[in-house]
DOTORMI-473702 format. One record per atom (N, C-alpha, C): residue number from 1; chain; x, y, z. Coordinates in pm, 1 decimal. Layout:
N
(atom NUM; 'A'; (X; Y; Z))
...
//
This chain:
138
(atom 1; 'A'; (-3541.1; -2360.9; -5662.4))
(atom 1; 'A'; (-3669.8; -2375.8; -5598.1))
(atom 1; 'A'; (-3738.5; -2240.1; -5578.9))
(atom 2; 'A'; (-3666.5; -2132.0; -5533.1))
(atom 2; 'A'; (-3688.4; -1991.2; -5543.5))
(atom 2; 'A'; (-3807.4; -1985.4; -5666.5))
(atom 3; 'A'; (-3704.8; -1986.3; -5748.5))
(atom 3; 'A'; (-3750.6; -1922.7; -5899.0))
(atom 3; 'A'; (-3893.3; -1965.1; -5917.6))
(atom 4; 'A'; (-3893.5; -2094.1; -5892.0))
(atom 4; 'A'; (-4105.4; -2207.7; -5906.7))
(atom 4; 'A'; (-4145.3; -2061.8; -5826.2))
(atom 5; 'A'; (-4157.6; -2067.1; -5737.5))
(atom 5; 'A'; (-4226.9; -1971.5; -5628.7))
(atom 5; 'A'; (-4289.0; -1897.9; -5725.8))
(atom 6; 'A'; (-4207.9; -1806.1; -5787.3))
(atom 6; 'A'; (-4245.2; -1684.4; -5839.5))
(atom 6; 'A'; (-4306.1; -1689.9; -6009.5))
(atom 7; 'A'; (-4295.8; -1841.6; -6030.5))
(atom 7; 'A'; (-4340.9; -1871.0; -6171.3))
(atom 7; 'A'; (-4454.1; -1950.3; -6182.9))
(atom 8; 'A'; (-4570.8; -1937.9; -6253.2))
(atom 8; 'A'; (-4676.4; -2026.9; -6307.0))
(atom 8; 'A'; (-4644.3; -2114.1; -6432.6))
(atom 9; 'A'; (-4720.9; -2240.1; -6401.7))
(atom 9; 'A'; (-4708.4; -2358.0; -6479.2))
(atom 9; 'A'; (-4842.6; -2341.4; -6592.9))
(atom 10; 'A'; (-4790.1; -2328.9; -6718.1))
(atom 10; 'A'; (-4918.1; -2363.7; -6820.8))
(atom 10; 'A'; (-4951.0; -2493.2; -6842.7))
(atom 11; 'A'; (-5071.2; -2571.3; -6899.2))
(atom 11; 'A'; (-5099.8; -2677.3; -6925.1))
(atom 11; 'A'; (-5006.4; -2742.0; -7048.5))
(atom 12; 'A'; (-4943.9; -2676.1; -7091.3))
(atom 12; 'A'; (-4843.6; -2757.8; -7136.7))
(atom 12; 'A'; (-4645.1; -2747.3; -7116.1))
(atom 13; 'A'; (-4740.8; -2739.9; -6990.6))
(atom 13; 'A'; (-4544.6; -2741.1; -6933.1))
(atom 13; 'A'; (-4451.5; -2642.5; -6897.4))
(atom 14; 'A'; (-4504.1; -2522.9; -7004.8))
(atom 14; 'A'; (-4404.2; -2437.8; -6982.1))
(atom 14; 'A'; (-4451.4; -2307.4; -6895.0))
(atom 15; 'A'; (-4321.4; -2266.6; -6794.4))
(atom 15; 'A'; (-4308.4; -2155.3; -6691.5))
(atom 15; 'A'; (-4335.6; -2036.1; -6734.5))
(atom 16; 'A'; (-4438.7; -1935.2; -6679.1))
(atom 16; 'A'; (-4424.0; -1821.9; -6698.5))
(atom 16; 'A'; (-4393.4; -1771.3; -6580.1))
(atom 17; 'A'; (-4357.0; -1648.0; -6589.2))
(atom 17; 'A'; (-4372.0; -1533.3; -6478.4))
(atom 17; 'A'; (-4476.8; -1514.8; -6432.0))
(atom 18; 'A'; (-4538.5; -1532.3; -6308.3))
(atom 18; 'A'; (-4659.2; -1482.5; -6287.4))
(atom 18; 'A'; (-4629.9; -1311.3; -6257.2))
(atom 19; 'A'; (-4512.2; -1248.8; -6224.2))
(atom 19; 'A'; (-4538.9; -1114.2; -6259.8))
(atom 19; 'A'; (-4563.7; -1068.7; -6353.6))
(atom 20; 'A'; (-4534.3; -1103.7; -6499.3))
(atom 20; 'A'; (-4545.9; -1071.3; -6620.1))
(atom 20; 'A'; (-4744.4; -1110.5; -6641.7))
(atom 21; 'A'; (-4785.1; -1219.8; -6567.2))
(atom 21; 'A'; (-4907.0; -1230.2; -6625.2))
(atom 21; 'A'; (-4998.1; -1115.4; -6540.3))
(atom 22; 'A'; (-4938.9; -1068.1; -6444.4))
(atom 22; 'A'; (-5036.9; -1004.9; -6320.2))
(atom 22; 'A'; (-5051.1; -859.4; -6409.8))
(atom 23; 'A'; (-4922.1; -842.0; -6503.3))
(atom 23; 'A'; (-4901.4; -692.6; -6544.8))
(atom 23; 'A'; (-5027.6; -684.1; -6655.6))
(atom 24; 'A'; (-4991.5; -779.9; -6721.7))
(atom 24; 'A'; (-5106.0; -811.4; -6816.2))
(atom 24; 'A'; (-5235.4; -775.4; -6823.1))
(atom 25; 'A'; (-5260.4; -847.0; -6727.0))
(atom 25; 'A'; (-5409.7; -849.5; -6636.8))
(atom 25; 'A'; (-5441.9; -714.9; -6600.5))
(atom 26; 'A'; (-5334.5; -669.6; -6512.3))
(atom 26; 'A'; (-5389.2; -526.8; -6489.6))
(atom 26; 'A'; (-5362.8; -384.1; -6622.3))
(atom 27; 'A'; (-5316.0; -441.1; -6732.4))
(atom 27; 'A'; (-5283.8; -280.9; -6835.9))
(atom 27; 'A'; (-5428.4; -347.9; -6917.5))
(atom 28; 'A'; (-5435.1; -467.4; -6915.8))
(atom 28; 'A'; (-5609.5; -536.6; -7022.6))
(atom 28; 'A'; (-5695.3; -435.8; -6913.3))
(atom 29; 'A'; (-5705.7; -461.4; -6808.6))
(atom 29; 'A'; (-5804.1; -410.2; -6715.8))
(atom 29; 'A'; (-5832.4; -219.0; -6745.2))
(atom 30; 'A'; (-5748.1; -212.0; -6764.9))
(atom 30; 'A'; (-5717.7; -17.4; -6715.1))
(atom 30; 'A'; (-5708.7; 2.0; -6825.1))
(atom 31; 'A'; (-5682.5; -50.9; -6960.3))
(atom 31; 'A'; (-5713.0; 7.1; -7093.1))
(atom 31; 'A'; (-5863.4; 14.6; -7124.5))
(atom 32; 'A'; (-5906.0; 183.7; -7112.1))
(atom 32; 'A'; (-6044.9; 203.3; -7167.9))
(atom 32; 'A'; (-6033.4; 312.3; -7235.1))
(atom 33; 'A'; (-6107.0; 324.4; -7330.6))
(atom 33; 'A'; (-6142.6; 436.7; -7417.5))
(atom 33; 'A'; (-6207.9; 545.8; -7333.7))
(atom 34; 'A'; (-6150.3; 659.4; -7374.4))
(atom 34; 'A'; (-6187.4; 752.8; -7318.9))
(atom 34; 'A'; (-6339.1; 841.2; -7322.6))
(atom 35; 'A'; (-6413.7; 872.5; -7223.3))
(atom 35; 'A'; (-6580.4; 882.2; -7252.7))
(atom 35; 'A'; (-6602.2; 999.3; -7349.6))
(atom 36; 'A'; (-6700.2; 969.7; -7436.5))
(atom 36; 'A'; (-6699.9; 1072.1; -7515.7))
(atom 36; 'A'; (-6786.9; 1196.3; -7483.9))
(atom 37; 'A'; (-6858.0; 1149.0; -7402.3))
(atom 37; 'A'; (-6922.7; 1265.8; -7340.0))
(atom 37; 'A'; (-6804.3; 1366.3; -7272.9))
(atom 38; 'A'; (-6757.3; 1301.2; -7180.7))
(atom 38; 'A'; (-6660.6; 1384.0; -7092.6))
(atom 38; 'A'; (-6588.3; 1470.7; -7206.4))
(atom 39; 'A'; (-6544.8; 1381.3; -7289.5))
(atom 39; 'A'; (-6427.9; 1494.6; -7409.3))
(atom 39; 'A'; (-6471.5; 1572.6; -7454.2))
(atom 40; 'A'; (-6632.9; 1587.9; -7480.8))
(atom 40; 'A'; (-6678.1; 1696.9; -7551.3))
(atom 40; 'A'; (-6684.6; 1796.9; -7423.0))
(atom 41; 'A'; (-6691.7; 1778.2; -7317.1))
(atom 41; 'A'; (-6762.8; 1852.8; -7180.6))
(atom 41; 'A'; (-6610.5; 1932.5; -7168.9))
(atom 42; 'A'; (-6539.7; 1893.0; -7160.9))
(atom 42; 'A'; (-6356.6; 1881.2; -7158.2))
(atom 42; 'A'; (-6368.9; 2016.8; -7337.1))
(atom 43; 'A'; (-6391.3; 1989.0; -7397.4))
(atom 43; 'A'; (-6380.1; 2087.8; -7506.7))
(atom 43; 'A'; (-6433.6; 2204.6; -7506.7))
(atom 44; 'A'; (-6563.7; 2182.4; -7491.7))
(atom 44; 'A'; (-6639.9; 2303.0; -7490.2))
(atom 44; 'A'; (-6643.9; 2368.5; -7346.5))
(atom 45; 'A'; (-6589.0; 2336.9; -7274.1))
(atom 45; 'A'; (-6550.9; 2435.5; -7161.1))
(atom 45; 'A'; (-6424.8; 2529.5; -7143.1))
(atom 46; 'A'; (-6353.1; 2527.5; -7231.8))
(atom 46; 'A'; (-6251.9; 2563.3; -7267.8))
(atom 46; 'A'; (-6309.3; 2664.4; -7390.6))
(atom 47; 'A'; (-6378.3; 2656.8; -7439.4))
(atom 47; 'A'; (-6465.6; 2770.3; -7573.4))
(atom 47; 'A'; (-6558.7; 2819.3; -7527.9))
(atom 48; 'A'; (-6554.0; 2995.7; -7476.5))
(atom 48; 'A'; (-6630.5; 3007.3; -7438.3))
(atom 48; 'A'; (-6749.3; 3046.5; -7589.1))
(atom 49; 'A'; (-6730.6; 3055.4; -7662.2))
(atom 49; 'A'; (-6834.7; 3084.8; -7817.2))
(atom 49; 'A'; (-6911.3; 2988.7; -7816.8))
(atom 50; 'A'; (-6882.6; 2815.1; -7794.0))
(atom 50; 'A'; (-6928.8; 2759.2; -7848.1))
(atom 50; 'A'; (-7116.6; 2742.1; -7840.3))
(atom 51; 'A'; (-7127.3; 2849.1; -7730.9))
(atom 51; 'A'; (-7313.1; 2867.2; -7744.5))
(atom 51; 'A'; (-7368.3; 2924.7; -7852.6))
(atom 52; 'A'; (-7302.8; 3040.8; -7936.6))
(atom 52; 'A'; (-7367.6; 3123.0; -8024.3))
(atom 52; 'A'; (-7397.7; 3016.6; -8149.6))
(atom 53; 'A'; (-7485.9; 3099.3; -8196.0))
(atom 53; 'A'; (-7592.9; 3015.9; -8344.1))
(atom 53; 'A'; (-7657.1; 2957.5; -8300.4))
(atom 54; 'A'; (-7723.4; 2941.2; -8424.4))
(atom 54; 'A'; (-7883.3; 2909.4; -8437.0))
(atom 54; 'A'; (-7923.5; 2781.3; -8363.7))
(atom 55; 'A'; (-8058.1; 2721.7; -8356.4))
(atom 55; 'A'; (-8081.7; 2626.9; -8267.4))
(atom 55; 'A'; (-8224.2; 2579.0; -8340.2))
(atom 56; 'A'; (-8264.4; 2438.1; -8374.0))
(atom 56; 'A'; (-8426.5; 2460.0; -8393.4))
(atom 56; 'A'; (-8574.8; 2473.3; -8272.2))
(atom 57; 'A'; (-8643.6; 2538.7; -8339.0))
(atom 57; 'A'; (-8705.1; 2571.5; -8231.2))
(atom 57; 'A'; (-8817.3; 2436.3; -8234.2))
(atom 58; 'A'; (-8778.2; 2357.1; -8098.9))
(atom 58; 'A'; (-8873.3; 2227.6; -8111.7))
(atom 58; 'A'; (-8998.4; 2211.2; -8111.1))
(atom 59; 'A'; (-9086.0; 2314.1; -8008.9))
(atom 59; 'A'; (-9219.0; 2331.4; -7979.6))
(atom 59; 'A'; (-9268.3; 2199.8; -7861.1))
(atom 60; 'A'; (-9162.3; 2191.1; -7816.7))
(atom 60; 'A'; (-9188.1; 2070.6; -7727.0))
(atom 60; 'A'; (-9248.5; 2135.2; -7573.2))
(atom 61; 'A'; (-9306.8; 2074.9; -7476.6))
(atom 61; 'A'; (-9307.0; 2102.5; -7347.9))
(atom 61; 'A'; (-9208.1; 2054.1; -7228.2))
(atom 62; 'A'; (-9195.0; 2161.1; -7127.3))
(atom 62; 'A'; (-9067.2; 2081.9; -7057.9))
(atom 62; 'A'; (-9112.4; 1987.4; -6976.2))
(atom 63; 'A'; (-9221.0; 1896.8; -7006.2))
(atom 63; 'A'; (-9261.5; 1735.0; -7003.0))
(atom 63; 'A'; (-9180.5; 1634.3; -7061.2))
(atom 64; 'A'; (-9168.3; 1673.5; -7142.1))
(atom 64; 'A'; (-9152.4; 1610.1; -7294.4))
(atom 64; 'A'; (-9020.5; 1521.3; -7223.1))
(atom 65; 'A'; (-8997.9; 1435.1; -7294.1))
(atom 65; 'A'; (-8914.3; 1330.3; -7254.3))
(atom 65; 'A'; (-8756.7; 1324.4; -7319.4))
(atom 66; 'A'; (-8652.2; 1279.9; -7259.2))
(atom 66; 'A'; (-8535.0; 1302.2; -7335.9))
(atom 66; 'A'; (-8541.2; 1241.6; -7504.9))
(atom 67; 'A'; (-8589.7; 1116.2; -7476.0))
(atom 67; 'A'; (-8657.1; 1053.7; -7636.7))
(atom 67; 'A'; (-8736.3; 1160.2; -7738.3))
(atom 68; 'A'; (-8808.3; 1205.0; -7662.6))
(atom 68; 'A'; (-8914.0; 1275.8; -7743.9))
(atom 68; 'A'; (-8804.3; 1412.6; -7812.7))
(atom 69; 'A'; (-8725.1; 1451.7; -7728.9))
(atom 69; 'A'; (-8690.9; 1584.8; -7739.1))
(atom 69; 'A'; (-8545.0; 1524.7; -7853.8))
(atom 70; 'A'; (-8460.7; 1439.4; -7838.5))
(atom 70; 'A'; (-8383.5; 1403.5; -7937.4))
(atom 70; 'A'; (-8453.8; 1344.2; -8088.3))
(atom 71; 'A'; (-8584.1; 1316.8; -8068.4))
(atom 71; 'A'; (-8665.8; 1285.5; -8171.2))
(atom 71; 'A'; (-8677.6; 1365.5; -8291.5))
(atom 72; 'A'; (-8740.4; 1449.6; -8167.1))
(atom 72; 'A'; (-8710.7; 1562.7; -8237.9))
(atom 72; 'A'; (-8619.7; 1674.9; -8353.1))
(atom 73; 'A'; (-8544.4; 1697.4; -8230.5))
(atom 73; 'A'; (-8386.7; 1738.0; -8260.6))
(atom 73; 'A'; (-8357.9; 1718.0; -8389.9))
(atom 74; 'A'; (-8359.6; 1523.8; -8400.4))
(atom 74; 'A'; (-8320.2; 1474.7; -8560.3))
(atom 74; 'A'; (-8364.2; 1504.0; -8674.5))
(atom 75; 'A'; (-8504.6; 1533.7; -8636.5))
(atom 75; 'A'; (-8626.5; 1569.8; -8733.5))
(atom 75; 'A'; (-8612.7; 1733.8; -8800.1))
(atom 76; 'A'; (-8614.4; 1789.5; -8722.6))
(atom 76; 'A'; (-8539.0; 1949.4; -8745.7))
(atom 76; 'A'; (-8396.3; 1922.6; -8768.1))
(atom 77; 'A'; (-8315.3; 1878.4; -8752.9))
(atom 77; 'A'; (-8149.4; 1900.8; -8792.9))
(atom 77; 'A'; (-8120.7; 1825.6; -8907.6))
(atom 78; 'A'; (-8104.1; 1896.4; -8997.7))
(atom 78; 'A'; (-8014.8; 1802.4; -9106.7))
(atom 78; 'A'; (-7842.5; 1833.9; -9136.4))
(atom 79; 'A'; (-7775.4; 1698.4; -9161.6))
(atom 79; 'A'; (-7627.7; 1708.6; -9184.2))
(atom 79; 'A'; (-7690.1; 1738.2; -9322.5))
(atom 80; 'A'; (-7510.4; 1725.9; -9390.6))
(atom 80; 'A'; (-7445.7; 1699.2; -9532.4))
(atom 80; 'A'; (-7515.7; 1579.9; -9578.9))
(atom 81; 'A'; (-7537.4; 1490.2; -9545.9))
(atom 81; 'A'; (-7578.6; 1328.2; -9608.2))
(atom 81; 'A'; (-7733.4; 1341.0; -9554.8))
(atom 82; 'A'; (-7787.3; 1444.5; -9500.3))
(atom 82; 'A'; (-7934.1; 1443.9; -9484.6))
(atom 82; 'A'; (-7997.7; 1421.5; -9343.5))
(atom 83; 'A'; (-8123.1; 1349.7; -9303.8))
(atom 83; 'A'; (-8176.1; 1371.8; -9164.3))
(atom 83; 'A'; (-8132.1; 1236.1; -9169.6))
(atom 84; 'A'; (-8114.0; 1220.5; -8992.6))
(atom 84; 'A'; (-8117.2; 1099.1; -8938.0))
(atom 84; 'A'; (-8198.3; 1010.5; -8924.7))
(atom 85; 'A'; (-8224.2; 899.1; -8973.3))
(atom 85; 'A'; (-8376.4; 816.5; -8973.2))
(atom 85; 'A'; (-8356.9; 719.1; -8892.7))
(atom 86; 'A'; (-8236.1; 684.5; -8885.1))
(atom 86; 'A'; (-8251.8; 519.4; -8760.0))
(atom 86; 'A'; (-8124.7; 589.0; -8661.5))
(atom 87; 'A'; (-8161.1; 543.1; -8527.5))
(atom 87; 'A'; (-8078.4; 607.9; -8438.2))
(atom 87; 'A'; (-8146.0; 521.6; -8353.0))
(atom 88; 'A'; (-8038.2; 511.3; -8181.8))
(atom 88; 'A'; (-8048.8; 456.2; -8058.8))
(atom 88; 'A'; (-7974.5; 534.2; -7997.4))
(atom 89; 'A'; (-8019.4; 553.2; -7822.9))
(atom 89; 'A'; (-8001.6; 626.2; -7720.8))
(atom 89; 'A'; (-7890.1; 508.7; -7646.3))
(atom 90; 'A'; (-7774.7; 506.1; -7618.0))
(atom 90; 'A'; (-7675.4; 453.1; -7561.6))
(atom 90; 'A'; (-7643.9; 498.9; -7429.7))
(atom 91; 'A'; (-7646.0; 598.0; -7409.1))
(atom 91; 'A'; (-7612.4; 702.3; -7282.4))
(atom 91; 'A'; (-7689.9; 856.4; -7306.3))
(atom 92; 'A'; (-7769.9; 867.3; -7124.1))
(atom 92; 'A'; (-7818.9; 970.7; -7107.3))
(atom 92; 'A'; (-7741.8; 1017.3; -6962.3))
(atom 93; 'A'; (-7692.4; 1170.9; -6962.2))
(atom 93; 'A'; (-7653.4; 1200.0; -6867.6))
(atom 93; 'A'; (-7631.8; 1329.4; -6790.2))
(atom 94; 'A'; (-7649.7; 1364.5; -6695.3))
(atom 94; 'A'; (-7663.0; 1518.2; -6627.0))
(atom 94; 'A'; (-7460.7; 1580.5; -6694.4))
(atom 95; 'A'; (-7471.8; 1680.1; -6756.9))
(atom 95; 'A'; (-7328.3; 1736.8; -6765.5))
(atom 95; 'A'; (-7303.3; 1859.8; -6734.1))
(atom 96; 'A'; (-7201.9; 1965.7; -6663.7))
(atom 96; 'A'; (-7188.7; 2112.0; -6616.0))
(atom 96; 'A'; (-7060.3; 2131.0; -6728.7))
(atom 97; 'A'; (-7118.1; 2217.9; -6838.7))
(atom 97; 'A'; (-7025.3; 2287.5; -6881.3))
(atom 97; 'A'; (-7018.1; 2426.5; -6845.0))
(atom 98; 'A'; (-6846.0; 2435.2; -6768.1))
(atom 98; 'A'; (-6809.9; 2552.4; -6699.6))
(atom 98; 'A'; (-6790.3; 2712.6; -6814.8))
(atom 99; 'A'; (-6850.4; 2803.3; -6795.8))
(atom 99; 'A'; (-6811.2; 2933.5; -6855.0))
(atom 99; 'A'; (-6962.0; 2933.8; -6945.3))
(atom 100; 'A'; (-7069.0; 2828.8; -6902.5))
(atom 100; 'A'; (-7198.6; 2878.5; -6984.6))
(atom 100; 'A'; (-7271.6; 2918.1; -6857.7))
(atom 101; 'A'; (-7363.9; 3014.2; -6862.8))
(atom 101; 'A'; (-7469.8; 2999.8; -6781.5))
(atom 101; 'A'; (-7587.1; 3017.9; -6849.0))
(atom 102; 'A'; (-7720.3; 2873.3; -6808.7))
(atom 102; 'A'; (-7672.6; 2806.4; -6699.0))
(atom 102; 'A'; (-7591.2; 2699.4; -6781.3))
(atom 103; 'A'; (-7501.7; 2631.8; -6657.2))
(atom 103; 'A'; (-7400.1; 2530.2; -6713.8))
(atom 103; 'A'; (-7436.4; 2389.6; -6655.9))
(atom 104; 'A'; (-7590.3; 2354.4; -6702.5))
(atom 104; 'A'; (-7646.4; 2214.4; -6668.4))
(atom 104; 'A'; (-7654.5; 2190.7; -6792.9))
(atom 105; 'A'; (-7633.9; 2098.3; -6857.9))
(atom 105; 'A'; (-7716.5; 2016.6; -6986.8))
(atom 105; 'A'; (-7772.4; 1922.5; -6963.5))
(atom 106; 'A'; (-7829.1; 1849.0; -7017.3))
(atom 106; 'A'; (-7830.3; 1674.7; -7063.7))
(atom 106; 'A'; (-7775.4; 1618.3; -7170.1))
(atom 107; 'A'; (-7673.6; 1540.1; -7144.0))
(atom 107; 'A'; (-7552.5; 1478.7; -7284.0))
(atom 107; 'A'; (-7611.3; 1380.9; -7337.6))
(atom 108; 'A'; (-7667.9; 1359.8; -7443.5))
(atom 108; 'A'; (-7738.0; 1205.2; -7495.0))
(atom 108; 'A'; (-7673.1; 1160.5; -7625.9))
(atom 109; 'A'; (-7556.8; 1044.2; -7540.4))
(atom 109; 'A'; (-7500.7; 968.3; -7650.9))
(atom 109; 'A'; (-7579.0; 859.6; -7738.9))
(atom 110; 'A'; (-7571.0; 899.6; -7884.9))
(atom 110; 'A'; (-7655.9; 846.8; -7987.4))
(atom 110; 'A'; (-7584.7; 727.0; -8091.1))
(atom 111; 'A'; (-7642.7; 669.9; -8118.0))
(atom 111; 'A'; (-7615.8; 560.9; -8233.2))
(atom 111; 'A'; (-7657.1; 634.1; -8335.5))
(atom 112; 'A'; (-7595.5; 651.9; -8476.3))
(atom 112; 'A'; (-7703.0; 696.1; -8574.7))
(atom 112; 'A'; (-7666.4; 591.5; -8713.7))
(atom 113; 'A'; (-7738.5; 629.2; -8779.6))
(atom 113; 'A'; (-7710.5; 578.3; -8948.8))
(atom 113; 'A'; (-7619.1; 686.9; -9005.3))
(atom 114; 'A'; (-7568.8; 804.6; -8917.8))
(atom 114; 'A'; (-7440.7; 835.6; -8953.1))
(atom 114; 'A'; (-7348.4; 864.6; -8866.1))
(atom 115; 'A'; (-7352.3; 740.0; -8781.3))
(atom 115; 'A'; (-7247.8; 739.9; -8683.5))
(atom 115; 'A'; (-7304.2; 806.9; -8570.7))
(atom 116; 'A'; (-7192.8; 817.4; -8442.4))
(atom 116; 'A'; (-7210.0; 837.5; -8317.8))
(atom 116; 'A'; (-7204.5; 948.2; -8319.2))
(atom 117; 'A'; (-7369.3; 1016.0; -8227.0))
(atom 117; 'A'; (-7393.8; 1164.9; -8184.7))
(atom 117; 'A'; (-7365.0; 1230.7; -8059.9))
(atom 118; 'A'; (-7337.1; 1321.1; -8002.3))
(atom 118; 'A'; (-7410.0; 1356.7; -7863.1))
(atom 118; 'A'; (-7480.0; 1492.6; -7915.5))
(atom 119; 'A'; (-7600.3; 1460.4; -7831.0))
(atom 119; 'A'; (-7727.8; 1571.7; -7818.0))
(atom 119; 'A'; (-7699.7; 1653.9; -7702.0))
(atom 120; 'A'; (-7660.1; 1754.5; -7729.4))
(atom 120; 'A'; (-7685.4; 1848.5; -7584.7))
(atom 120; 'A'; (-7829.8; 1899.5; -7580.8))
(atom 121; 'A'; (-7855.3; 1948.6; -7489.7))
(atom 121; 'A'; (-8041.0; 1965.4; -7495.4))
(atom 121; 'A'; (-8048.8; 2042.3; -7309.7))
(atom 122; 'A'; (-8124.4; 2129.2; -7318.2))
(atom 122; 'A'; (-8139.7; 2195.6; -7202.2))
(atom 122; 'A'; (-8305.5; 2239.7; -7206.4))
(atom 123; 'A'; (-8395.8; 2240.5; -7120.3))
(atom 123; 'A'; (-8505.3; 2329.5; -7102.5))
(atom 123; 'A'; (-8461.2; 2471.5; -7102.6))
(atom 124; 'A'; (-8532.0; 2587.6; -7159.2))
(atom 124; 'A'; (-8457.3; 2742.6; -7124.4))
(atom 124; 'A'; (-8618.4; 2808.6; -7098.7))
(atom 125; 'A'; (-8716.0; 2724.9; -7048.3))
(atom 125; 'A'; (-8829.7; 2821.4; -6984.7))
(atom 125; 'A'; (-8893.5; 2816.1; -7075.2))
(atom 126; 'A'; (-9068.4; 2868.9; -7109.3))
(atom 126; 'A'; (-9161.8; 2859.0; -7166.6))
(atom 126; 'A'; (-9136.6; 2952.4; -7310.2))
(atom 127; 'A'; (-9065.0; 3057.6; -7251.3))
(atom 127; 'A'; (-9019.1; 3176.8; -7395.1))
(atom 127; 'A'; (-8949.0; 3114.3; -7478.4))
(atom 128; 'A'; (-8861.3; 3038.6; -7443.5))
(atom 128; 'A'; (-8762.2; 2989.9; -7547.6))
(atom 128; 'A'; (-8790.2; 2801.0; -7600.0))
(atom 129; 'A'; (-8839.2; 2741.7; -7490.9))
(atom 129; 'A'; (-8856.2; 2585.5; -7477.0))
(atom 129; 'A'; (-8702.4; 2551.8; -7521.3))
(atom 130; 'A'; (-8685.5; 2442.3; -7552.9))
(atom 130; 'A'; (-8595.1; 2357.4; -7583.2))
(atom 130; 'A'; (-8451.7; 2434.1; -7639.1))
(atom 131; 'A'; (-8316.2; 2419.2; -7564.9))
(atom 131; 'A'; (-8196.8; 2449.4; -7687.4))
(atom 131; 'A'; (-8157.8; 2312.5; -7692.2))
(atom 132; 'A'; (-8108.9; 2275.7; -7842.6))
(atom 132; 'A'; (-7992.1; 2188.8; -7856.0))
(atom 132; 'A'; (-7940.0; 2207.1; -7963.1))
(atom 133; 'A'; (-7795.0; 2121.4; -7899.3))
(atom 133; 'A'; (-7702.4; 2134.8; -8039.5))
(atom 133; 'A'; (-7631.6; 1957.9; -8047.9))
(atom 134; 'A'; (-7625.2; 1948.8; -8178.5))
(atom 134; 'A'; (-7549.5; 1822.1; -8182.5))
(atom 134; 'A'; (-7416.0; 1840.1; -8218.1))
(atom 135; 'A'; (-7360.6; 1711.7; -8180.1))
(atom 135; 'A'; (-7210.3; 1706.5; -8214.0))
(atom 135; 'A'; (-7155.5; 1525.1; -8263.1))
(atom 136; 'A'; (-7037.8; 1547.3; -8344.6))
(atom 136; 'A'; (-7006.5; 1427.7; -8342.8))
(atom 136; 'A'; (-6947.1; 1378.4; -8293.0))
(atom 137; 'A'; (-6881.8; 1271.1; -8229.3))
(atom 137; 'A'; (-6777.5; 1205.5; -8113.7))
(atom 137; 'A'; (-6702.7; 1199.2; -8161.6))
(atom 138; 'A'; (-6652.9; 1199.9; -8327.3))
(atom 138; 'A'; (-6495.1; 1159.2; -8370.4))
(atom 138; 'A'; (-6420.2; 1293.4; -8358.7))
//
């Protein structure tokens, strides 16, 4: 009689453990992929180089909108397989990478037609307008 206590009945009869299903439940729950923003934030804080080189110069105003300014970005940056033409904004977000100053960005995780981006992108004042750099998540 013990043993029922501690066991669940399926619709067809047979006993499980309800500890075994609770474990379940909770490793389905707590299995998540790890953010890709954070991993890059997690990388490049650990390098302090990774600021040097070139950057395009956008001509944007620091109005200009995170859309407008990754619009951009794509339009001036070309990979190996060429410019990005279809893309979506998935995640926009405030990030501090430690050992830059200043160490504010904005992280903008991208959809592209060649796979998943993040846009780093900062205002740097009227002399410079816009830095960014892209990266890939894999």
């Amino acid at each position: 009689m013990v043993l029922k206590e501690f066991m669940g009945k399926t619709k067809s009869g047979i006993y499980i453990p309800v500890f075994y299903l609770v474990l379940v439940v909770l490793f389905t729950g707590c299995a998540t992929a790890p953010d890709r923003i954070d991993s890059l934030v997690t990388r490049l804080s650990s390098d302090h180089l990774w600021q040097n080189g070139e950057y395009p110069i956008l001509g944007l105003p620091k109005s200009a909108s995170t859309e407008q300014v990754v619009a951009k970005v794509f339009k001036m940056t070309g990979f190996d397989k060429g410019h990005v033409t279809k893309y979506k904004i998935l995640k926009v977000r405030e990030v501090r990478i430690t050992g830059s100053l200043p160490d504010v960005y904005t992280a903008v995780l991208v959809s592209t037609d060649f796979g998943n981006k993040i846009v780093l992108i900062r205002y740097d004042g009227p002399n410079l307008g816009w830095w960014s750099r892209v990266y890939d998540t894999a």
